[in-house]
Structures are given as structure tokens and as C-alpha cells.
C-alpha positions in Angstrom: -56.0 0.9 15.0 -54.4 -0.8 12.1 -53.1 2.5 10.6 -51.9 3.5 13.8 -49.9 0.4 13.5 -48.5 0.8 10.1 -47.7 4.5 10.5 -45.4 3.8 13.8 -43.6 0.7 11.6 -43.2 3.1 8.8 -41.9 6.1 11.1 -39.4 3.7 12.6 -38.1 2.5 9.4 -37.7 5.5 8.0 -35.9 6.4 11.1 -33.5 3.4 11.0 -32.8 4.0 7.6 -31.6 7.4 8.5 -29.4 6.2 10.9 -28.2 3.6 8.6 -28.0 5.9 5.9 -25.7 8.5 8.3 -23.7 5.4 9.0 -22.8 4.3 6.3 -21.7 7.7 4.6 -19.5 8.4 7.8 -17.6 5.3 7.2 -17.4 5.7 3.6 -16.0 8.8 4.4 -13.8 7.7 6.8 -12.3 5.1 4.2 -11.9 7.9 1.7 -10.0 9.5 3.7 -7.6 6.5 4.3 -7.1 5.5 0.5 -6.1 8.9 -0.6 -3.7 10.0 -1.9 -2.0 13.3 -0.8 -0.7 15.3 -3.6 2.6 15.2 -5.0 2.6 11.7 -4.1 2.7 8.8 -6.6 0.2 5.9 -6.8 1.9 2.7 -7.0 0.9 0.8 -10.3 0.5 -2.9 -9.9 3.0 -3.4 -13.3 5.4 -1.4 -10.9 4.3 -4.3 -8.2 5.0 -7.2 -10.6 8.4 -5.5 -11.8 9.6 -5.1 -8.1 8.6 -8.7 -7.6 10.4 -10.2 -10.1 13.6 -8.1 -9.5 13.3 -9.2 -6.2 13.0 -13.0 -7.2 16.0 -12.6 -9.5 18.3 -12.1 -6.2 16.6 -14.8 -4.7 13.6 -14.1 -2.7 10.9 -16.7 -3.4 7.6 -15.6 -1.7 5.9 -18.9 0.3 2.5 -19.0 1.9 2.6 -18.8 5.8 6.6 -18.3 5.6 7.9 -18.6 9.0 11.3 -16.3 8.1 8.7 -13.4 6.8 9.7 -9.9 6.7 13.5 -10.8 7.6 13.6 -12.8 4.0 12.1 -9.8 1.8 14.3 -7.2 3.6 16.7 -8.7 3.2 16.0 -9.2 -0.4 15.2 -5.9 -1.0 18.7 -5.1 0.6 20.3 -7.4 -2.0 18.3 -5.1 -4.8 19.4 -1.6 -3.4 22.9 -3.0 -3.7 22.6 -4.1 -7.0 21.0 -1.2 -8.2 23.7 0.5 -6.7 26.4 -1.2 -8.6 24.6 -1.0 -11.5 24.5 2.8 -10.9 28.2 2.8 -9.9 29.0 0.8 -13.3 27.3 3.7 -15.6 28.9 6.7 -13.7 32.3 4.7 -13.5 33.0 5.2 -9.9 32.6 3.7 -6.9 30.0 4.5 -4.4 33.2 5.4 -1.8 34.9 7.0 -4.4 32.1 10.0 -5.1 31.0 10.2 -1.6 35.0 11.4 -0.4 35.3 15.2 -0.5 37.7 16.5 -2.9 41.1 18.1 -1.3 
């Protein structure tokens, strides 16, 4: 009787561990899937991160826990950024941004 018993528990448990098992490598799968990265694409770096961070506090976005004015205060720092790296851009080609984009006559 007793190994009847123990034989069920142990068929059960291998059982659940089975379905645990399956579980747990579909959803590992599934998260694979998610993080990937397709190719031809580029994997952000988190020195990139930092670097776009600071640019972005050096036209005056300050990031603040439970901000109230978040995203409108980092778009439109990031807005103040594409600008300036646009007039930077304009400054070593020496024209304007409305200068190169007119067609020639």
C-alpha cells in the first residue's frame, strides 16, 4: 500500500515538473524572442545612454523622480539637441540648413 502511495506522488511530480519544465522554456522563449535583436540593427551601449544623457542635461533637461511634465520635458529636450546638432552640422559645412535644402536654378 505504501509503495502504491509513493509511486502515485512520484508519477505526479514528475508530471508537474514536466509541465513546469514546458513552461518555463516557452516563456523563456517567448522573452528571447522580445530582446533580440534583428540584424542590421545596432544594440544601444549604455556609454551611448550616459553620453545622450548628459548632452541632453547640457540643454537643460534635468531628469526628476515622479516628474509631472514627463515625456513633454525630454522631447522637448531632445528637440533642443536635434537643433543643436544641426547647427553644429550647419557650422562645419558652412551653410545653412535652408540654404542646402533650396534647389539650384
Amino acid at each position: 500500500m505504501k509503495s502504491n502511495l509513493v509511486n502515485r506522488l512520484v508519477g505526479q511530480s514528475a508530471r508537474g515538473s514536466l509541465i513546469v519544465s514546458a513552461v518555463l522554456m516557452a516563456t523563456s522563449a517567448c522573452v528571447y524572442a522580445q530582446t533580440s535583436v534583428e540584424p542590421g540593427t545596432h544594440r544601444i551601449t549604455r556609454a551611448e545612454v550616459r553620453n545622450e544623457l548628459k548632452e541632453l542635461e547640457a540643454v537643460g533637461y534635468r531628469p526628476v523622480p515622479n516628474d509631472l511634465y514627463y515625456p513633454g520635458d525630454i522631447q522637448a529636450a531632445e528637440q533642443r539637441l536635434a537643433a543643436k546638432h544641426q547647427a553644429e552640422k550647419n557650422a562645419l559645412t558652412g551653410g545653412s540648413q535652408i540654404a542646402q535644402t533650396k534647389p539650384a536654378p
